[in-house]
C-alpha positions in Angstrom: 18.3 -33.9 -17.0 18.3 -36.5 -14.2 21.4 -35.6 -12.5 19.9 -31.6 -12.4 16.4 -32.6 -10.9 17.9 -32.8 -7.5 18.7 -29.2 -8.2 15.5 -27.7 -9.4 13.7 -29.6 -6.2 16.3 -27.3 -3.9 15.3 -24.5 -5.7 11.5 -24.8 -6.1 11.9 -25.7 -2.1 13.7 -22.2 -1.7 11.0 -20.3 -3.5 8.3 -21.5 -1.2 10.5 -20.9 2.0 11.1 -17.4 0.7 6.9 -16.7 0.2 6.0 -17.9 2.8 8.6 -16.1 5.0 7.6 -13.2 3.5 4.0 -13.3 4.1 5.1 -14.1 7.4 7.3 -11.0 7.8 4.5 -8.5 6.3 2.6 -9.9 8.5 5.0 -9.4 11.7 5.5 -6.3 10.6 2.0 -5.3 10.3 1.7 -6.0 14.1 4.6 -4.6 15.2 3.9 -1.1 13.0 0.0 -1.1 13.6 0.3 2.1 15.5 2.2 4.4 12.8 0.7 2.2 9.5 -2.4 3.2 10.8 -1.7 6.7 12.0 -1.4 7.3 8.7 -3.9 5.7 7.1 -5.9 8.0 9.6 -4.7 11.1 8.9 -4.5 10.6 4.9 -8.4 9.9 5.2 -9.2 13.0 6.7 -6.9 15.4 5.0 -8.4 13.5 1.7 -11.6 14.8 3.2 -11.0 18.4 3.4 -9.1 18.2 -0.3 -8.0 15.1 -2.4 -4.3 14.0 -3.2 -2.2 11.1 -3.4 1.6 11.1 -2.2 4.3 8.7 -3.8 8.1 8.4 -3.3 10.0 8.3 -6.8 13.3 7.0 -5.7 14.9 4.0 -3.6 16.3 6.7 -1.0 12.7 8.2 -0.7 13.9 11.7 -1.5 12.1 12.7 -4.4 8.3 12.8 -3.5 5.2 13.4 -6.3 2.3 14.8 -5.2 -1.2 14.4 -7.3 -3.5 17.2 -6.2 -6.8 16.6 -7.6 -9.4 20.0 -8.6 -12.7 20.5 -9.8 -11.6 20.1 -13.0 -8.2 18.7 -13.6 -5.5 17.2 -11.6 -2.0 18.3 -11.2 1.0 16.3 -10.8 4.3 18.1 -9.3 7.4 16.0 -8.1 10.3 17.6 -5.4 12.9 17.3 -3.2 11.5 16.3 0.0 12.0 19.3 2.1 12.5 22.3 -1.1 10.6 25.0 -0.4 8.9 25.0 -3.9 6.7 22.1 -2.5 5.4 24.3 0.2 4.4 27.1 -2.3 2.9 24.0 -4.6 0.3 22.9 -1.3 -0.5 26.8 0.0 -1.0 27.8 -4.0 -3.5 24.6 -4.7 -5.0 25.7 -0.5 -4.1 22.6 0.8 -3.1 22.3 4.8 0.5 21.8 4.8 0.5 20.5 8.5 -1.0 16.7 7.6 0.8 16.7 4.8 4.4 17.4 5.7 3.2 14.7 8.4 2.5 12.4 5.6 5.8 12.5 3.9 8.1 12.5 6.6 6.1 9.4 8.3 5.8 7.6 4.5 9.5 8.3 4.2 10.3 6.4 7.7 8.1 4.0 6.8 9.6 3.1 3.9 5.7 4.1 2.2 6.2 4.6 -1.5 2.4 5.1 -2.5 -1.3 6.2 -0.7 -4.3 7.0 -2.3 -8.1 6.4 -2.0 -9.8 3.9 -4.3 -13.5 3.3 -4.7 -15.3 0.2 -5.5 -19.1 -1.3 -5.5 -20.2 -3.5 -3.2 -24.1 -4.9 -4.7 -24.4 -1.5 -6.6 -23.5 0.6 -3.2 -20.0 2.7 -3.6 -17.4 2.2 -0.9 -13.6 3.5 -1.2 -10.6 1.8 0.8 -7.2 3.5 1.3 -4.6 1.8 -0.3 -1.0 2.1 1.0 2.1 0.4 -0.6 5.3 -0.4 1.2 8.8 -1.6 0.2 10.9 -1.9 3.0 14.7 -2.2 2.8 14.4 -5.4 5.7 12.2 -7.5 3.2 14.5 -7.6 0.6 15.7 -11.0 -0.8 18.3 -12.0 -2.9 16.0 -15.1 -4.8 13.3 -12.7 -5.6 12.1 -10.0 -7.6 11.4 -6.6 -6.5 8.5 -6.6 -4.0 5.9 -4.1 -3.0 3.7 -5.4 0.0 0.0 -3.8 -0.3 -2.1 -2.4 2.9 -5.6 -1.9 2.3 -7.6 -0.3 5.0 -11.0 -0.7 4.3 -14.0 1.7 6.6 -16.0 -1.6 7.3 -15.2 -5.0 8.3 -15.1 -7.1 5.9 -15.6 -10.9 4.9 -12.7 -13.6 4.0 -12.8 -17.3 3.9 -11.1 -20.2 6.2 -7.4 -19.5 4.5 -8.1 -15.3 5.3 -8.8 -14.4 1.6 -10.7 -11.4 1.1 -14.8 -12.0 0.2 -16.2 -9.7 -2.4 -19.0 -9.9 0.4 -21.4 -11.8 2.7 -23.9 -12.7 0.0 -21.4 -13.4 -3.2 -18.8 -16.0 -1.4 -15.9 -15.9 -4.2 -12.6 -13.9 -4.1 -12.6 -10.0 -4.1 -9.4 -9.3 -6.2 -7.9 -5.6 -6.4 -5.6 -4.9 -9.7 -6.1 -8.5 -10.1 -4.5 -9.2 -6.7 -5.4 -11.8 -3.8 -5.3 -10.0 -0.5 -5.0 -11.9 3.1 -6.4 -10.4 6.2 -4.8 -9.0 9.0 -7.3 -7.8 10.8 -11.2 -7.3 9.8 -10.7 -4.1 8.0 -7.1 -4.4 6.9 -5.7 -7.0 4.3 -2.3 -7.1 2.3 -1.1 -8.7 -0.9 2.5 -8.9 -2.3 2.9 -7.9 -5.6 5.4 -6.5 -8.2 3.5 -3.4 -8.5 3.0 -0.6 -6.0 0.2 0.7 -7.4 
């Protein structure tokens, strides 16, 4: 056991390099993709406004895209081809504006975007909902970890973190805000991120 503890040192040491490099790349490329991470997170708001829906990529190659389109009463899930025509029919049968989102896909799909959708939650009682976007792109892959999603969450107010950027459940209650169980770090006052091993 002596003679391998040199060994698990190197690789503990490797482990923190690699988390904190990627925080430090989602991060980077939060700032360098403001502009089209947010342009979506735009127009996903107020398409979700006219009618809801949630878009995820099934597959690695982001051709295969599922589509939840929530009704009155139930909600329908349909997965496609990006680009079949049946997907078309699907939106104009369910009278949904195909315009945002085609835009959606194609601009997930560059973005290497495999999940949005709108979540609510209670701040002291009063509802407020968040738009929450998972990424997995192909440049923050790593041979010494596991599969990684890294989580956006666009929130409609600013919001409250603590001296290490760690998102407040609010002014008043000062302790940790987790969503799905996750700690999530600000990048600006109304967006924060987490990595996790789920994208959803």
């Amino acid at each position: 056991m002596t003679n391998r503890s040199p060994y698990y040192f190197i690789i503990a040491a490797m482990l923190v390099l690699v988390t904190s490099c990627t925080r430090l790349n989602i991060t980077n490329y939060y700032h360098k993709h403001h502009s089209a991470l947010d342009s979506i997170e735009d127009t996903y708001r107020r398409a979700y406004r006219n009618k809801p829906f949630s878009i995820e990529f099934t597959d690695r190659p982001f051709d295969r895209v599922s589509l939840e389109l929530i009704t009155d009463t139930l909600t329908y899930i349909y997965e496609y081809r990006v680009g079949e025509p049946r997907l078309q029919d699907t939106l104009l049968k369910f009278g949904y504006d195909t315009v945002p989102v085609n835009w959606l896909i194609n601009r997930m799909r560059t973005m290497e975007c495999t999940w949005i959708d709108k979540l609510d939650y209670y701040v002291e009682d009063q509802k407020h909902s968040l738009i929450y976007l998972s990424l997995w792109p192909r440049a923050f892959n790593s041979p010494f970890v596991n599969k990684k999603y890294y989580i956006l969450t666009y929130f409609q107010q600013p919001q409250y973190y603590d001296s290490k950027g760690r998102l407040f459940a609010s002014r008043r209650r000062r302790h940790l805000r987790k969503i799905n169980a996750e700690v999530f770090f600000r990048l600006n006052d109304r967006v924060f991120y987490t990595i996790s091993d789920r994208f959803r």
